[in-house]
N, C-alpha and C positions, 0 to 999 in steps of 0.2 A: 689284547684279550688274554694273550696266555699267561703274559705277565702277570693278570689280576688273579688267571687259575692256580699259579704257584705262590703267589704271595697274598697275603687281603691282613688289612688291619682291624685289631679288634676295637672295637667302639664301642665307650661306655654309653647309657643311655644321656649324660650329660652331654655327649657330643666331646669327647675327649680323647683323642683316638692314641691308643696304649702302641707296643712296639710291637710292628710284622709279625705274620707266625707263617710257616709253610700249613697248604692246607691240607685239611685232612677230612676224608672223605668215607661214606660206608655206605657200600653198596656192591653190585658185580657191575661188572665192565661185558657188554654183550654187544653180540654181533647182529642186528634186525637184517634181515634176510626176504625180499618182497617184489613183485611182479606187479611193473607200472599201469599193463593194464593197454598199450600199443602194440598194434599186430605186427609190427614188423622191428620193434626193439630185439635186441638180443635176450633179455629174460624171458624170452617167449621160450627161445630154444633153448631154458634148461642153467645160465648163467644168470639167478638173481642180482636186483641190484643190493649191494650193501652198507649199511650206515653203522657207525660204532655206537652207543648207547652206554649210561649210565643207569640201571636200574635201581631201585631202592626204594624203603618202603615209610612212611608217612603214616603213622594213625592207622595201621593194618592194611595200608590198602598200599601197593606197590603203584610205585611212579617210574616215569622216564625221562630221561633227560637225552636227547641224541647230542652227538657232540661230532666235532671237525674232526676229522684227520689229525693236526696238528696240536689237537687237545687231549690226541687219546697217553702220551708217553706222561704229561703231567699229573691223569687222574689215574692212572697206572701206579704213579707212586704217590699220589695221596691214597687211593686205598690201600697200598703196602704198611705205609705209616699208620692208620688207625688200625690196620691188625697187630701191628708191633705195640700198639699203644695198648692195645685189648691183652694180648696176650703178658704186659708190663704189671697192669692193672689187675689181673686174673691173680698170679703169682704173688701180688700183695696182698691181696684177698685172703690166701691159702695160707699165708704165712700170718697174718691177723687174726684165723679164724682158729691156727694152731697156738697163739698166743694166748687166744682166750682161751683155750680148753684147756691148756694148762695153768690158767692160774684158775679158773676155777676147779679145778682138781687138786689145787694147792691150797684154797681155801676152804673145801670142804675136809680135806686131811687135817687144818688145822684144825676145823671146828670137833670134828670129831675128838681129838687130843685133848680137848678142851673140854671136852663135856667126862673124859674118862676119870 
């Protein structure tokens, strides 16, 4: 299973399956924190038990996904990768959005020239 969480093949809808990709994931990594509810467990006195959790949101509405122990150092670095990916994608953004506004300030300077 871990296997499949750090690697998964992308599949066209044809059924053609393209090459591996590490996965990448977006969401917070949370700690559920909760009292089973038996009088004589140790969460009575003050030690809850704890599950790791993937939170993240769907169509506005935030989900959960609890995960293993042994699943949590994988989706620890798929969430690391889709911020590196956010912040890769942000920075081209900025530098596209600086590209347009200078040519269109170049093209209105021409038009201007043109009309003088």
């Amino acid at each position: 299973m871990l296997e499949y969480l750090l690697l998964y093949r992308l599949t066209d809808i044809s059924g053609g399956v393209h090459m591996a990709s590490p996965l990448i994931l977006r969401g917070t990594l949370i700690t559920l924190r909760r009292k089973c509810g038996k009088p004589t467990c140790r969460c009575t006195r003050g030690a809850p038990h704890e599950t790791p959790a993937l939170a993240y949101k769907v169509a506005g509405t935030t989900k959960m996904l609890t995960l293993r122990p042994q699943d949590v150092p994988g989706v620890r670095a798929a969430l690391a990768r889709y911020q590196r990916a956010q912040r890769r994608l942000e920075r081209q953004v900025q530098a596209h959005v600086a590209a347009l506004r200078t040519r269109i300030a170049r093209e209105k300077a021409t038009a201007r020239s043109a009309r003088r």
